[in-house]
N, CA, C and O atoms as a GROMACS GRO file, in nm:
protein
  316
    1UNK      N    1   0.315   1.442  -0.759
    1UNK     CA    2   0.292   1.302  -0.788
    1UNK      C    3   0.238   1.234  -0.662
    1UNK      O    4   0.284   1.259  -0.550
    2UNK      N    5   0.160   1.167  -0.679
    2UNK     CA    6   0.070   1.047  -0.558
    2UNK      C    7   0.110   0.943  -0.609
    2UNK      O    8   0.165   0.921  -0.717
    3UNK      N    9   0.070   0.855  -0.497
    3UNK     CA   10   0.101   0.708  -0.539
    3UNK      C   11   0.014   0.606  -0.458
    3UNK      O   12  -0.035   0.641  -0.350
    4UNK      N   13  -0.007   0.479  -0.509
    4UNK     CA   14  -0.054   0.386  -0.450
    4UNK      C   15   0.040   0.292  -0.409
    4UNK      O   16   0.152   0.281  -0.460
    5UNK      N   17  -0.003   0.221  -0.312
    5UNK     CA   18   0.115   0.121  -0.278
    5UNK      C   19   0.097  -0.020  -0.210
    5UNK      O   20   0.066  -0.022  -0.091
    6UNK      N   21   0.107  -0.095  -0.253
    6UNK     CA   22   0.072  -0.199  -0.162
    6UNK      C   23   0.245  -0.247  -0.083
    6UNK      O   24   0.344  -0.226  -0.153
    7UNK      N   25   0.263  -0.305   0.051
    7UNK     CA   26   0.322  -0.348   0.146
    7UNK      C   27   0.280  -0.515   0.192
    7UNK      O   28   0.163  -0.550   0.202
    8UNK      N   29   0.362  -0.579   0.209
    8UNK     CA   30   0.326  -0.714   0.236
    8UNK      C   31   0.471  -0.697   0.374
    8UNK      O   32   0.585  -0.651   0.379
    9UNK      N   33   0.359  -0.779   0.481
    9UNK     CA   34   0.449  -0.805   0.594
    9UNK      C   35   0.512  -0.893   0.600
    9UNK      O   36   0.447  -0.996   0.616
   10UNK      N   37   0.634  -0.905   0.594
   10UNK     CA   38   0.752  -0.994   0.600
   10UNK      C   39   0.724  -1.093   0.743
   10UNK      O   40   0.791  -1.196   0.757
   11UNK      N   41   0.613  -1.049   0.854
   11UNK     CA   42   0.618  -1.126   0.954
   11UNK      C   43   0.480  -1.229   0.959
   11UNK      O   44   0.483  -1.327   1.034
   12UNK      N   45   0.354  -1.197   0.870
   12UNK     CA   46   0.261  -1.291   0.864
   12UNK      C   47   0.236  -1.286   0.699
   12UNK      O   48   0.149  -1.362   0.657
   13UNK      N   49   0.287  -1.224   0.630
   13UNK     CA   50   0.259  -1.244   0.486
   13UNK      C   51   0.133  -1.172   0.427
   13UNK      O   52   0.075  -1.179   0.318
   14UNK      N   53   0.113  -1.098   0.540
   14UNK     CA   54  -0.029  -1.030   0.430
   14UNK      C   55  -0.062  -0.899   0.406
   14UNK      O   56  -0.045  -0.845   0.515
   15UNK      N   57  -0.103  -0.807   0.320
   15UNK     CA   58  -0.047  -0.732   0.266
   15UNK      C   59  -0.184  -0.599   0.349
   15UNK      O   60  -0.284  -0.600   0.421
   16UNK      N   61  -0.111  -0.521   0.289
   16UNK     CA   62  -0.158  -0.351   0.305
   16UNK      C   63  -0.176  -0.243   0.173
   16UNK      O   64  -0.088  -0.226   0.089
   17UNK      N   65  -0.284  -0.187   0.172
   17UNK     CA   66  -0.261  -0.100   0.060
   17UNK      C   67  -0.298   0.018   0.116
   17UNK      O   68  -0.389   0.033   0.197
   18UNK      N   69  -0.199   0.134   0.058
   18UNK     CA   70  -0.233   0.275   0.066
   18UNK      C   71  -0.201   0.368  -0.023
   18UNK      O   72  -0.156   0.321  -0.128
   19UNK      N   73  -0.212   0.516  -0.015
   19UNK     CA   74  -0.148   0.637  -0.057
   19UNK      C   75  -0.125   0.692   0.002
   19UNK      O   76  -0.180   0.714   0.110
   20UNK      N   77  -0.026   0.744  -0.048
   20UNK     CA   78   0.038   0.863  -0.030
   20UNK      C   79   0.116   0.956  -0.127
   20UNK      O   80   0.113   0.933  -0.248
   21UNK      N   81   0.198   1.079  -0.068
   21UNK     CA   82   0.220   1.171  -0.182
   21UNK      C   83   0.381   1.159  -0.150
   21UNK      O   84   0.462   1.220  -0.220
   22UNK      N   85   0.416   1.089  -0.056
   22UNK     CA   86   0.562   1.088  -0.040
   22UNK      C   87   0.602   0.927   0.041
   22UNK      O   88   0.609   0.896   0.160
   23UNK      N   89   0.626   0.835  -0.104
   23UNK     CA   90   0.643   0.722  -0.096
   23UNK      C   91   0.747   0.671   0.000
   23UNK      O   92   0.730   0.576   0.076
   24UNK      N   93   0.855   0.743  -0.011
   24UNK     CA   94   0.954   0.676   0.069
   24UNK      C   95   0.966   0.743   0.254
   24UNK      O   96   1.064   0.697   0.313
   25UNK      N   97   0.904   0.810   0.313
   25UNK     CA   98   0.848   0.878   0.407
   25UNK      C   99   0.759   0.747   0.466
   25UNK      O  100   0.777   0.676   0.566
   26UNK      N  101   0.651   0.745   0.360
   26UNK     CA  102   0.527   0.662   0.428
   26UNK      C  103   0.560   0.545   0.462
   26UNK      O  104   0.520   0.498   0.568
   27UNK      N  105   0.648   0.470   0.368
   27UNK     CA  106   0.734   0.341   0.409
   27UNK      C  107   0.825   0.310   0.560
   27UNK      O  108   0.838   0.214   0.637
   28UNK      N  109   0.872   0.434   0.550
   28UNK     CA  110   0.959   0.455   0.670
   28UNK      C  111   0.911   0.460   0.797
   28UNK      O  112   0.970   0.426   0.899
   29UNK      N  113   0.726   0.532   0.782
   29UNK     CA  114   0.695   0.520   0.902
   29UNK      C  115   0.580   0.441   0.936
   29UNK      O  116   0.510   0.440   1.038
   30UNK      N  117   0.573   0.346   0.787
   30UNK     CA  118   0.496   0.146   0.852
   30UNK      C  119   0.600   0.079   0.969
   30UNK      O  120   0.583   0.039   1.084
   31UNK      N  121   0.728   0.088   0.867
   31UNK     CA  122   0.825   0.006   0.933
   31UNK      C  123   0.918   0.070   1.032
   31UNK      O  124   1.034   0.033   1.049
   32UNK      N  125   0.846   0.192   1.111
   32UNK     CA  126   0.900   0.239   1.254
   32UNK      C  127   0.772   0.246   1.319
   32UNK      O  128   0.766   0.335   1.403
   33UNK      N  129   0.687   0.190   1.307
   33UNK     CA  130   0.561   0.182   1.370
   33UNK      C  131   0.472   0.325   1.423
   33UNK      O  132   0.415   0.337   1.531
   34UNK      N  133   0.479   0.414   1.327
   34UNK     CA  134   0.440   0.535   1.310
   34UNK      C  135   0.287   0.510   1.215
   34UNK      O  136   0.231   0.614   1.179
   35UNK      N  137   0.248   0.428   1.191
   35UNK     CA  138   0.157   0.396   1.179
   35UNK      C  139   0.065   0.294   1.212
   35UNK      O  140   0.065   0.180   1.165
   36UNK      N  141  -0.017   0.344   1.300
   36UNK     CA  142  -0.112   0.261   1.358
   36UNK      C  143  -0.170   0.138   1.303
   36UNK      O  144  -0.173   0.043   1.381
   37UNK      N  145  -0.228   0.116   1.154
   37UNK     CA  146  -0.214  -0.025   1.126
   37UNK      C  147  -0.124  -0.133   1.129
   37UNK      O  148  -0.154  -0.252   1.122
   38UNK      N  149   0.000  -0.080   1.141
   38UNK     CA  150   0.121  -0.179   1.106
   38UNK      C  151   0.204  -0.195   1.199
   38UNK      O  152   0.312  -0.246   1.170
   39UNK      N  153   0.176  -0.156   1.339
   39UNK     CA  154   0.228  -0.140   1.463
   39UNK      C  155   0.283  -0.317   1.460
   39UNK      O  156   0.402  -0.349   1.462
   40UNK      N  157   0.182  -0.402   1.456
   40UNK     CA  158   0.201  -0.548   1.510
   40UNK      C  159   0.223  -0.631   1.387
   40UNK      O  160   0.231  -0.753   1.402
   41UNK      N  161   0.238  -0.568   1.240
   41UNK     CA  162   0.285  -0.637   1.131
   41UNK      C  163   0.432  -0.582   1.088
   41UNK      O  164   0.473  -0.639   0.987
   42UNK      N  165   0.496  -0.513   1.128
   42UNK     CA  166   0.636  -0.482   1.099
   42UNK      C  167   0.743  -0.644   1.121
   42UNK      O  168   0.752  -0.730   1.209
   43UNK      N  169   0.795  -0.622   1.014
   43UNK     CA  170   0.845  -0.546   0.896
   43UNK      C  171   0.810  -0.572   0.761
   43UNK      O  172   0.809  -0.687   0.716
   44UNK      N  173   0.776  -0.453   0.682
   44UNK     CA  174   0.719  -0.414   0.581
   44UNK      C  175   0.807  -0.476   0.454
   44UNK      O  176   0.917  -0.509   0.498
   45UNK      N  177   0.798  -0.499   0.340
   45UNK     CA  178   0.840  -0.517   0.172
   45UNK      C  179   0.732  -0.381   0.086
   45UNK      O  180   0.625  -0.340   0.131
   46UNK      N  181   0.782  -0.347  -0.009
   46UNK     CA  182   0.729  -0.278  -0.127
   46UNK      C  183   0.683  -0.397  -0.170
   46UNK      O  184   0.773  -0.480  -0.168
   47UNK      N  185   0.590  -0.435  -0.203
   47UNK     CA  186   0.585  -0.533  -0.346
   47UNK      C  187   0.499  -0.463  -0.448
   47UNK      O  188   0.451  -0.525  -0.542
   48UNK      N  189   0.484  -0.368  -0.434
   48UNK     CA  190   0.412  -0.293  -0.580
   48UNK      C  191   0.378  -0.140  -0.535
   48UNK      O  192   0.341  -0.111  -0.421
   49UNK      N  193   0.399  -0.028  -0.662
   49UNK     CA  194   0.318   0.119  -0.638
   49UNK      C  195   0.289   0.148  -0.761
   49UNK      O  196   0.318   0.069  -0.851
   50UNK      N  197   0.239   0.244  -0.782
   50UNK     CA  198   0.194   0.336  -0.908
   50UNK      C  199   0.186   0.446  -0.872
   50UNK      O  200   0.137   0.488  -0.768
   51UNK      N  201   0.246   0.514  -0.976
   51UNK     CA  202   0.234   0.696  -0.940
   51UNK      C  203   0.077   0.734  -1.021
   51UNK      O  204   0.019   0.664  -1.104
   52UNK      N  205   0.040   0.852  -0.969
   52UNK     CA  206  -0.063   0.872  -1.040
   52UNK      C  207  -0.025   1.057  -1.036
   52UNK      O  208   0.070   1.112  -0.980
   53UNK      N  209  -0.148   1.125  -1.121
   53UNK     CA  210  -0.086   1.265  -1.102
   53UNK      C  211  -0.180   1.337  -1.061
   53UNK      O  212  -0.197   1.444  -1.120
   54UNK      N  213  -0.240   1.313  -0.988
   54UNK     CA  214  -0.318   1.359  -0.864
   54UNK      C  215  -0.375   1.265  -0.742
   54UNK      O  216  -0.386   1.143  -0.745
   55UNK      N  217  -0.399   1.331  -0.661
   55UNK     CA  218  -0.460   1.244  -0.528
   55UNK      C  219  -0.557   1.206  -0.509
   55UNK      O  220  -0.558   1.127  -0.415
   56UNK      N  221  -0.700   1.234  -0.578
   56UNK     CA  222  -0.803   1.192  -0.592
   56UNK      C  223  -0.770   1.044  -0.686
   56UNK      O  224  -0.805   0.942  -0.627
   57UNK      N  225  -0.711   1.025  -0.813
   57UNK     CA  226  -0.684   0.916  -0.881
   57UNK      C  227  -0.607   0.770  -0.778
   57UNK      O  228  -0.630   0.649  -0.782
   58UNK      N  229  -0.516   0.849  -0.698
   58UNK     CA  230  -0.436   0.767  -0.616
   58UNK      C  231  -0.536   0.672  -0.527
   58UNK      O  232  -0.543   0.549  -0.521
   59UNK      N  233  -0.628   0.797  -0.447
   59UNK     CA  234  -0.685   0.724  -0.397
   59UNK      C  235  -0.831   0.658  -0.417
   59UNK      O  236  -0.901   0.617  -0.323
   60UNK      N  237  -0.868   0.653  -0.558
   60UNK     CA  238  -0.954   0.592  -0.643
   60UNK      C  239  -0.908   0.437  -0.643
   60UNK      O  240  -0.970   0.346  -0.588
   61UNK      N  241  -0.782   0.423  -0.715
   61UNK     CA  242  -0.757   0.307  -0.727
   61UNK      C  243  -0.691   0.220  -0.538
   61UNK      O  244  -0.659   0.102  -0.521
   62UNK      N  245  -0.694   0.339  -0.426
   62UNK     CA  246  -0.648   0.267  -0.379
   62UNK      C  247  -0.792   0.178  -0.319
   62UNK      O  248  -0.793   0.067  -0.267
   63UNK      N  249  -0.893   0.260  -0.344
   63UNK     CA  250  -1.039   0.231  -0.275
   63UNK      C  251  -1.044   0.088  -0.351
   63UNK      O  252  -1.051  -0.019  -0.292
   64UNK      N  253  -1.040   0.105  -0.484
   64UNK     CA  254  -1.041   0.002  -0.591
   64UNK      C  255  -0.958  -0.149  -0.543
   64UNK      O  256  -1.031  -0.246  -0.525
   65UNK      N  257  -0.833  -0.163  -0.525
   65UNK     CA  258  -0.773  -0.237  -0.464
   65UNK      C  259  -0.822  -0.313  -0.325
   65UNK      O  260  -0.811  -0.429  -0.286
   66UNK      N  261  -0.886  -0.189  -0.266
   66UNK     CA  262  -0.951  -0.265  -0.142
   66UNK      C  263  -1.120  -0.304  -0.144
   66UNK      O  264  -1.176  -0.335  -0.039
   67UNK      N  265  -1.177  -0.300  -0.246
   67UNK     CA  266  -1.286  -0.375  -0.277
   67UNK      C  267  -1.284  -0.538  -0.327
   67UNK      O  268  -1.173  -0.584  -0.352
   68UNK      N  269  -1.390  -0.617  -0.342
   68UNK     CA  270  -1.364  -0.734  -0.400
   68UNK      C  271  -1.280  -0.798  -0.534
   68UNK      O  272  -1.198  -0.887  -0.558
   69UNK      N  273  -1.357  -0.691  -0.603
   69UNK     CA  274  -1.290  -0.705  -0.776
   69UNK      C  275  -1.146  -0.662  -0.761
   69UNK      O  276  -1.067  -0.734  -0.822
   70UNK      N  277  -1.098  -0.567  -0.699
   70UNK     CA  278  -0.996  -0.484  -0.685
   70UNK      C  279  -0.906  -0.581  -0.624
   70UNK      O  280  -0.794  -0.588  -0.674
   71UNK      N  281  -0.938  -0.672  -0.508
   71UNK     CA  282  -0.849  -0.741  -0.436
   71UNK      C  283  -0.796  -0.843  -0.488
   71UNK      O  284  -0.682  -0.887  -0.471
   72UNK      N  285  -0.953  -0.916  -0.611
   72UNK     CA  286  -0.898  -1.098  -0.708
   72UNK      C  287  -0.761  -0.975  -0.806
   72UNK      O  288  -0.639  -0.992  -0.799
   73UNK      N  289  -0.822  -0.873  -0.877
   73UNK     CA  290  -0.720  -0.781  -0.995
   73UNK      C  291  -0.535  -0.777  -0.875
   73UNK      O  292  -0.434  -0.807  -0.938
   74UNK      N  293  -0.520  -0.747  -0.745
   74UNK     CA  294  -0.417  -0.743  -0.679
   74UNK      C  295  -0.400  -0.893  -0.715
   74UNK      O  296  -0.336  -0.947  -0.806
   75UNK      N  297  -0.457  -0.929  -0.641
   75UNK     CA  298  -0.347  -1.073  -0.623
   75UNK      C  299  -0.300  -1.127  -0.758
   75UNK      O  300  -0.186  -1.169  -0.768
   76UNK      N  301  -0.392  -1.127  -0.872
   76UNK     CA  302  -0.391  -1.194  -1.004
   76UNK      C  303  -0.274  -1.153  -1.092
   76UNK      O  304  -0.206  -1.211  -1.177
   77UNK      N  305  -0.277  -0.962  -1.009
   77UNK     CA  306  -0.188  -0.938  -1.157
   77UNK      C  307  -0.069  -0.860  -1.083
   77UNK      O  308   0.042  -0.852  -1.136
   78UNK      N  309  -0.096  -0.803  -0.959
   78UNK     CA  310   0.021  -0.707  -0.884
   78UNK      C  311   0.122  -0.762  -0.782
   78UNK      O  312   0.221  -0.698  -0.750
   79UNK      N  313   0.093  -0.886  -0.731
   79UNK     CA  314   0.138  -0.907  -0.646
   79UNK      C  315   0.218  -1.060  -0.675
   79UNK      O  316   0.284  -1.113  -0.586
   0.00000   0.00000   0.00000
């Protein structure tokens, strides 16, 4: 199972989207600063994922999410 995920920073309010194949791992290492985007936005919230059942799909929609249409569809309906 893959997943998409969006993260919203509890310290400026604005959000992150990614995948991964091991959701609660990847979380763990936004919010220990094991990941280089989120070094200076910790600390992290879940506010939304989706499993998908492969990794190409995961990261279809995560591309999707981070385009224009993809970003009004986040805010409108996921977040």
């Amino acid at each position: 199972m893959h997943y998409c995920y969006i993260l919203q920073s509890l310290k400026d309010k604005s959000f992150y989207v990614g995948s991964t194949s091991d959701l609660k791992e990847r979380f763990r290492e936004h919010n220990n600063k094991e990941a280089k985007y989120s070094t200076s936005k910790v600390p992290f919230k879940i506010v939304w994922y989706g499993a998908f059942e492969n990794k190409s799909k995961a990261q279809k929609f995560e591309k999707y999410l981070k385009a224009s249409s993809g970003f009004a569809f986040r805010n409108k309906r996921l977040v």
